[in-house]
N, C-alpha and C positions, 0 to 999 in steps of 0.2 A: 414540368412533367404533365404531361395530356391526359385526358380523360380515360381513356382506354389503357393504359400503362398504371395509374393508380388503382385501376381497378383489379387488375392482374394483379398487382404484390399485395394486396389488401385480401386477394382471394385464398393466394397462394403462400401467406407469411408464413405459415407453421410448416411446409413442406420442408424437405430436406431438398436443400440446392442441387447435389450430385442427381439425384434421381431426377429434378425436372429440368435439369439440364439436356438429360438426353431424350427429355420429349419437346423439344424447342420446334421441330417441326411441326406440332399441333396448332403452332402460335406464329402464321407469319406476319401479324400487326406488331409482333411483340419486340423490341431491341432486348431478345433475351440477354445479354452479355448484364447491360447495363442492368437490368430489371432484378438479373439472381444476385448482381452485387446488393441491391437496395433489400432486397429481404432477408439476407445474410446481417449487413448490417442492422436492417431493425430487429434481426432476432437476437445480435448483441445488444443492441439501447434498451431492448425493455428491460435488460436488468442494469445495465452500465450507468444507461442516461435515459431515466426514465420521463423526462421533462422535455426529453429532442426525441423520444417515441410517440409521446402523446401530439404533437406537431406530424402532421402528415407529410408537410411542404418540404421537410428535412430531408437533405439528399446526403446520402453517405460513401467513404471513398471504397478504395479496395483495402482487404483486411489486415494489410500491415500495421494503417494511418489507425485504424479501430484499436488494433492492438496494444500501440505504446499510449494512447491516449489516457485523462484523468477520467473516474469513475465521475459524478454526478456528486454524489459523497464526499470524495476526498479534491474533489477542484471549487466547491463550497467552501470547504475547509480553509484554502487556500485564499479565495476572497476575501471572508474574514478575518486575513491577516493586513490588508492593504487598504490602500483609501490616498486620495488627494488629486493633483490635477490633473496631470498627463500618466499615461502607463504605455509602454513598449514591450511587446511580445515579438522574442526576434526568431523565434522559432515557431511558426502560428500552427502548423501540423492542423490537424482535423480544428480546432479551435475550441474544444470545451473549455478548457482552462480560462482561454481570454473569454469567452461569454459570459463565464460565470466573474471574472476579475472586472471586467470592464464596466460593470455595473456601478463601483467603486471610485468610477474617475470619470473629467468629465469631459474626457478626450482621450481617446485608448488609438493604438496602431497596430497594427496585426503584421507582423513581415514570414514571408514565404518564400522560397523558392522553386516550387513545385506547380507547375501553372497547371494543374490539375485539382492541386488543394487552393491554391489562392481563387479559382471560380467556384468551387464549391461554396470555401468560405463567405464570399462576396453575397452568394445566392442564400445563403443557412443563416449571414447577420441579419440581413431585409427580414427575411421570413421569421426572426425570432423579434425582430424590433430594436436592433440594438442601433440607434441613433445618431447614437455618440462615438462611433467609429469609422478606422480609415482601415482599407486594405491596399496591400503594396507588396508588389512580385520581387524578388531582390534576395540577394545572401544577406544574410541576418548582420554577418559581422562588418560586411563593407556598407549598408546602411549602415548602421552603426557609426562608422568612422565620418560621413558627414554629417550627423543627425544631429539635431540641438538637444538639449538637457531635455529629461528626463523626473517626475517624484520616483518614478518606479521604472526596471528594465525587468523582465521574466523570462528564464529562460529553459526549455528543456531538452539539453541538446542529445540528437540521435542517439541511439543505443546498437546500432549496427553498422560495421564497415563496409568501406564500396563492393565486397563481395556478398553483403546481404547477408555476414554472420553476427550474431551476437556480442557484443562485448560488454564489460564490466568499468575496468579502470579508468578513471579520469580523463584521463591523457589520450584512450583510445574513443571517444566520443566525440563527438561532430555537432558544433565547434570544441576545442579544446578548450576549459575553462581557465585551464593555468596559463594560456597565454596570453589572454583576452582580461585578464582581470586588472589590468590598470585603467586601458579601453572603457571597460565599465565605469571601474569608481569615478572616470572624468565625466561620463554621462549622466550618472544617478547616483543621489545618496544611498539609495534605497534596492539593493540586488535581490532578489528570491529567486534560488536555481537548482529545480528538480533532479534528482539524481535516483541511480537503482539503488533497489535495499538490497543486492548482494554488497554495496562497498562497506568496507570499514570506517566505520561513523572518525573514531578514533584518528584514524590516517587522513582522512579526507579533512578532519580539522586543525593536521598540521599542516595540510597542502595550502589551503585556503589561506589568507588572510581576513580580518577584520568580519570573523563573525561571532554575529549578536545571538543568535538562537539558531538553533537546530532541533527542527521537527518529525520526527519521526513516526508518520501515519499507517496506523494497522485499519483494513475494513474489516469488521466480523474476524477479528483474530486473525488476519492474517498480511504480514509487512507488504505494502503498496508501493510505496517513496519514501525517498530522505527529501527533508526541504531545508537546504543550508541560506540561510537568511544573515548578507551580507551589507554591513552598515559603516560608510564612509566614515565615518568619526569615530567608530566601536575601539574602545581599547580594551575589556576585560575581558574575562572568560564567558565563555557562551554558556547557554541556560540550554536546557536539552528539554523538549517537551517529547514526552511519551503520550500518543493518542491514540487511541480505537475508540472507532466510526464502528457503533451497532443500533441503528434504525435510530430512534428518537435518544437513547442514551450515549454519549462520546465520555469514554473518563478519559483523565489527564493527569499527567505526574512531570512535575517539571523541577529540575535539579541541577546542578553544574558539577564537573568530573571532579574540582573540590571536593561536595557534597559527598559526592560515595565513597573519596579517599579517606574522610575523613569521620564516614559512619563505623559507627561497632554494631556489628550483630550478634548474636548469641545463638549457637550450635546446641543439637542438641539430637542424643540418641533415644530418647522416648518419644511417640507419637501423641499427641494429645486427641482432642474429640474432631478436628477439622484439617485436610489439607488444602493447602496452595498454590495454584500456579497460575505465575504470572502469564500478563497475556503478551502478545508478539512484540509489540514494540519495545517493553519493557527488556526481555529476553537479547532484542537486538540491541540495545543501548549498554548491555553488560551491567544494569545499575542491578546488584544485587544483594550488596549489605546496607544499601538505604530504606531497599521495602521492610525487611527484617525491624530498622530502628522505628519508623514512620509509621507503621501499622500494629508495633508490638508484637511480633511476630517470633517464632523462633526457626532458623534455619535447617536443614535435616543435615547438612555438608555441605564445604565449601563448592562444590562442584557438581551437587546435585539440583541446584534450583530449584527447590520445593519449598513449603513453609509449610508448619502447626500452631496451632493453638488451643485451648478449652475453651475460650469464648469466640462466638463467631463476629467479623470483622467487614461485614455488607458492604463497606463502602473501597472494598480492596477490588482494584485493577487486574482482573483475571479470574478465572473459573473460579470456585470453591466447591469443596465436596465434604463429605460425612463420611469416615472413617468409620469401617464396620471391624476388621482384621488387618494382621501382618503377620506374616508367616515369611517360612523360607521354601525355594525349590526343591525341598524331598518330595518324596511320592506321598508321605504318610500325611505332612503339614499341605497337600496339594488336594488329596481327596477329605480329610477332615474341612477346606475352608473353600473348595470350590464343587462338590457331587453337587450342591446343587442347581448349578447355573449349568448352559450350553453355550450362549453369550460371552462375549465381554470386549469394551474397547480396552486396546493395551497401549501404555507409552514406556519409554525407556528414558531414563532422568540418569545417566553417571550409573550404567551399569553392565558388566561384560557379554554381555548376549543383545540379540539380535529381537525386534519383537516376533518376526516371522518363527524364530529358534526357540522365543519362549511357549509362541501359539501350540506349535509343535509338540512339545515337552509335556503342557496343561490340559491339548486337546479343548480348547473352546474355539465357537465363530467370532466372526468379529461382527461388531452390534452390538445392540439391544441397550441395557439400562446400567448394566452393570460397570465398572471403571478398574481398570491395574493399572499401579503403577510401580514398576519395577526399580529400585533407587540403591542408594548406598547411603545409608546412615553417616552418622560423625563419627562413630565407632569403627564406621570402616565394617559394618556388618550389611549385609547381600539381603534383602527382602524386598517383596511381591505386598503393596500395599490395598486390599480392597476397598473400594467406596463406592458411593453413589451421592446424587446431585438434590 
């Protein structure tokens, strides 16, 4: 990247791309095309990949590659799962994931089939230093079948079909993992293979074989990946870790679907001084009579996912709040416990309206300080629960 081109996106970062797109003719030194993909991009890395923003020399692709790529956060995350000599990334896409894995081993492979990302690549390892790496243009799967062993293979295969739409289920992803999974275990003891958090954790670990853990990473509350972590020898039931990623603090809650079959929780229709709610990854793992026994917790109903207590529980995975009121939808019980707010965030826990329908009903904005949560008891009784943080 030349002088006069870094100077232009360095000028121009915070602009919006649409608008100076269409003043490209102010700028005929400028390869506009290339230049508003780069400040597009950096204006995703400073919060995505804040470590390849502060790198100037970082060149970024077009916003698909940005798209499915790992956060900074949760491809850390990922590192910290692996380690030893060799690692194979047969899916290298934009490359944060391997940047941040290959650090781990002392000889990593990046494969690509994208001769667009595989020179980016090439150009982004140099410029971050990473030494210990090879780049190699190729389908993942057919490298693969000649490729010698492996400690580790990583894989996160496409999430869109060749007509560029979205998809979800196993089977519709590029590669297919279900087919490819004997192919692996000959390659490497050691599988880690990124998948969407819309799948069903549940189904995806009867599809698989021989896995050891399944990680399930939330950023800031909200589900990222599934990481099903596949181990040639593994014969028992997987360990499910529940993680959210928020800034310097990660909790973690890690259990086997044993575990929660064979937790007791205790229900309960009185509220006490504090409610609960877990946070995403927990929520997607369906683990919900283990937080109940594990925290001392009592649950509000089997299908409202909330908890109480009278002592507070700090070290519980998920918001917590202070319980002011519970009332119900009349008019009388609605101006008695809400005339004096205008505010309020509202959620809906296992309960027959709509938040938009409840907003409506209550007349508050959404904001401010205040908290509703609208549930169903164990009682099977209908209430609007007030709190604050």
């Amino acid at each position: 990247m030349n002088k006069i081109m870094q100077e232009f996106i360095t000028m121009h970062e915070s602009d919006d791309v649409r608008e100076l797109a269409l003043q490209s003719e102010r700028y005929p030194d400028v390869d506009m095309p290339f230049a508003l993909t780069q400040i597009k991009g950096r204006q995703i890395a400073k919060e995505k990949i804040p470590s390849w923003y502060t790198n100037r020399e970082v060149i970024y692709p077009q916003h698909l590659s940005l798209e499915q790529c790992s956060s900074e956060a949760t491809a850390a995350y990922k590192a910290a799962l692996c380690g030893g000599e060799s690692l194979l990334d047969m899916t290298g896409g934009l490359g944060v994931d391997f940047s941040f894995m290959s650090s781990k081993f002392k000889h990593a492979v990046y494969v690509e089939e994208q001769p667009s990302l595989v020179g980016i690549a090439k150009k982004n390892f140099t410029t971050l230093g990473l030494n210990n790496t090879e780049v190699v243009q190729a389908d993942g799967v057919e490298f693969l079948r000649s490729a010698c062993c492996y400690d580790m293979i990583y894989l996160d295969p496409a999430r869109r079909n060749e007509a560029g739409r979205k998809v979800v289920l196993l089977e519709d992803c590029s590669p297919n993992v279900l087919e490819i999974e004997s192919l692996l275990e000959q390659k490497a003891d050691n599988i880690l293979i990124k998948l969407s958090p819309m799948l069903d954790v549940t189904k995806t670990l009867d599809s698989l074989q021989n896995i050891a853990e399944v990680h399930i990473v939330s950023y800031r509350n909200e589900c990222k990946e599934l990481l099903f972590f596949k181990k040639k020898a593994w014969q028992g039931e997987a360990n499910i870790f529940c993680v959210n990623i928020n800034g310097e603090n990660t909790s973690r809650l890690v259990f086997s679907k044993r575990d929660e079959a064979q937790a007791v929780c205790q229900y309960t229709s009185s509220l006490k001084r504090y409610l609960y709610e877990p946070n995403a990854s927990l929520l997607k793992a369906g683990v919900y009579k283990i937080i109940g026994q594990r925290f001392g917790l009592k649950k509000l109903h089997p299908n409202s996912h909330l908890y109480t207590s009278d002592s507070l529980c700090e070290e519980f995975p998920g918001r917590v709040f202070t319980i002011e009121a519970s009332f119900s939808l009349n008019k009388k019980d609605i101006k008695a416990n809400l005339s004096d707010i205008t505010f309020a965030n509202i959620s809906v826990r296992n309960f027959p309206m709509k938040v938009e329908d409840i907003r409506k009903k209550i007349h508050l904005k959404d904001g401010g300080s205040n908290y509703l949560f609208a549930t169903t008891m164990a009682d099977e009784k209908k209430v609007l629960i007030r709190c604050s943080k």
